[in-house]
C-alpha positions in Angstrom: 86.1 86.3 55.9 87.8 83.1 57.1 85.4 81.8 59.6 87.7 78.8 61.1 90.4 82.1 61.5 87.9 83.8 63.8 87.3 81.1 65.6 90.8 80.0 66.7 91.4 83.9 67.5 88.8 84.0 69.7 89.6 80.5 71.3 93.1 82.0 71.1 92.6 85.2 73.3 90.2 83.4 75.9 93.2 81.0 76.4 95.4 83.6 76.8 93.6 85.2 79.7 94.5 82.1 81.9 98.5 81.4 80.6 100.8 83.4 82.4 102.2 86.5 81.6 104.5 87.4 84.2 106.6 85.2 85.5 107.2 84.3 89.8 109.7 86.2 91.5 111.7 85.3 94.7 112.1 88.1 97.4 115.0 87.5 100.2 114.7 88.9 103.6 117.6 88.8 105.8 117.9 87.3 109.1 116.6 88.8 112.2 116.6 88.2 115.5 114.8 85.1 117.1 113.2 85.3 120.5 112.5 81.9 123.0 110.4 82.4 126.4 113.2 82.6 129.4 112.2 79.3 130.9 114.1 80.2 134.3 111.4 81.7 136.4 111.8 85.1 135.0 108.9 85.3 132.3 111.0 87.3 129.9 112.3 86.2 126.5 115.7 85.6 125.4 116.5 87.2 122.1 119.6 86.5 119.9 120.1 87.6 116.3 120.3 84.5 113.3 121.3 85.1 110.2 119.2 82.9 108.6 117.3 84.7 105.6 114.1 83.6 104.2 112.6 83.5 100.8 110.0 83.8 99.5 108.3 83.0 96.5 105.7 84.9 94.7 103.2 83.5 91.5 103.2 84.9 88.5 100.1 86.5 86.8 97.8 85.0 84.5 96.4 86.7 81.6 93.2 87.7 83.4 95.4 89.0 86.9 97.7 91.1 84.7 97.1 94.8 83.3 96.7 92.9 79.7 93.5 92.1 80.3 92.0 95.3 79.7 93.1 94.8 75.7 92.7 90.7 75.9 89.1 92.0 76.5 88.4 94.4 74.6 89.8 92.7 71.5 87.6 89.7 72.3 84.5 92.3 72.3 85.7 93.6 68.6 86.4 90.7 67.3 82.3 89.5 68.6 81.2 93.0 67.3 83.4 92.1 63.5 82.0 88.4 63.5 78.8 90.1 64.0 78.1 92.8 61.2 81.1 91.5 59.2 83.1 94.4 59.2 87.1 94.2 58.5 87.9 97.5 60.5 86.5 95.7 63.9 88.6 92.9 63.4 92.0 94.8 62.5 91.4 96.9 65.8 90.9 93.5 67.8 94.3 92.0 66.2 95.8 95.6 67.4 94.7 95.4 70.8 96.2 91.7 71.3 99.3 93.1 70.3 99.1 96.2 72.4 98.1 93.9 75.3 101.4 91.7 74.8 102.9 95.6 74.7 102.0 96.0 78.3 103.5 92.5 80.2 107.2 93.6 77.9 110.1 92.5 77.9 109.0 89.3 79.2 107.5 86.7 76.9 105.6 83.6 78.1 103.2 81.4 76.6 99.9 84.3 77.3 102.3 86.9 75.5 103.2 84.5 72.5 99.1 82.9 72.1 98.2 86.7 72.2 100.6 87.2 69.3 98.8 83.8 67.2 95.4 85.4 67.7 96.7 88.9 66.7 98.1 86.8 63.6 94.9 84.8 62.5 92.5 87.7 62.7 94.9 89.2 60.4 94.6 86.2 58.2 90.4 86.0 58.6 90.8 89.7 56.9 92.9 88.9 54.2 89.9 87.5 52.9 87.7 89.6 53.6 88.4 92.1 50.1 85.7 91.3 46.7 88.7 89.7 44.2 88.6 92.5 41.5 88.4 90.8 37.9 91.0 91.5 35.1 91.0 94.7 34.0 90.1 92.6 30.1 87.8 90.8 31.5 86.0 93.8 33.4 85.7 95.7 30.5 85.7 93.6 27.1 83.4 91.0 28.5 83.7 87.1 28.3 80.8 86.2 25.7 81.5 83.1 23.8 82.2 84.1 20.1 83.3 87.5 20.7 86.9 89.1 19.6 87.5 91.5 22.9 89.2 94.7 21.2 90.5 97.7 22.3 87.8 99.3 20.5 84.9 97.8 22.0 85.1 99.7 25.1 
């Protein structure tokens, strides 16, 4: 396995969890009515309605504020538990659950969505790796001895 692949994954998916995933929203409330005290001896208040609306704005959600985290996590754990005891299978789940956690914060993508994705994309790569290369199928049987004249009959 591709150690240096691991180790920007994992650098990749604890960045993630502080980007932001969902981006601010504004929210417009109308006008209303404004009140003064009735400075003329009475001790009411003198209400009039204007129309001035408000707005307000509202901060998106980083990685670790959004429902994401729950998969930015647990991928994080897998890939620990494939670094680990150097199995394959933990670290294809853990590039599955950064992309199911970029699922969740759809359609938007920001930059915690798109560093999800790179992780996802270099624990694929520290797999790819991973597999024994198989030797030639005339090498694997006929042998590679100096001074012998590999034939099809000397399986």
């Amino acid at each position: 396995m591709r150690a240096w692949a691991r180790w920007l994954a994992g650098g990749l998916l604890l960045l993630s969890l502080g980007l932001p995933w969902t981006s601010a929203s504004t929210t417009t409330t109308p006008g209303g009515p404004s009140c003064i005290p009735d400075l003329s001896g009475e001790g009411g208040l003198i209400c009039d309605y204007i129309g001035v609306p408000t707005t307000h704005v509202i901060g998106g959600a980083v990685g670790g504020e959004s429902p994401a985290r729950f998969f930015l996590v647990l991928a994080l754990v897998l890939l620990l538990v494939g670094w680990a005891s150097a199995r394959p299978m933990a670290l294809l789940v853990a590039a599955g659950c950064a992309v199911v956690a970029v699922a969740t914060a759809l359609p938007e993508v920001l930059s915690g969505q798109f560093t999800a994705l790179l992780a996802a994309g270099l624990l694929l790569v520290s797999v790819g790796g991973a597999g024994q290369r198989v030797r030639s199928l005339r090498s694997a049987t006929w042998g590679e001895t100096a001074g012998s004249s590999p034939s099809p009959s000397a399986r």
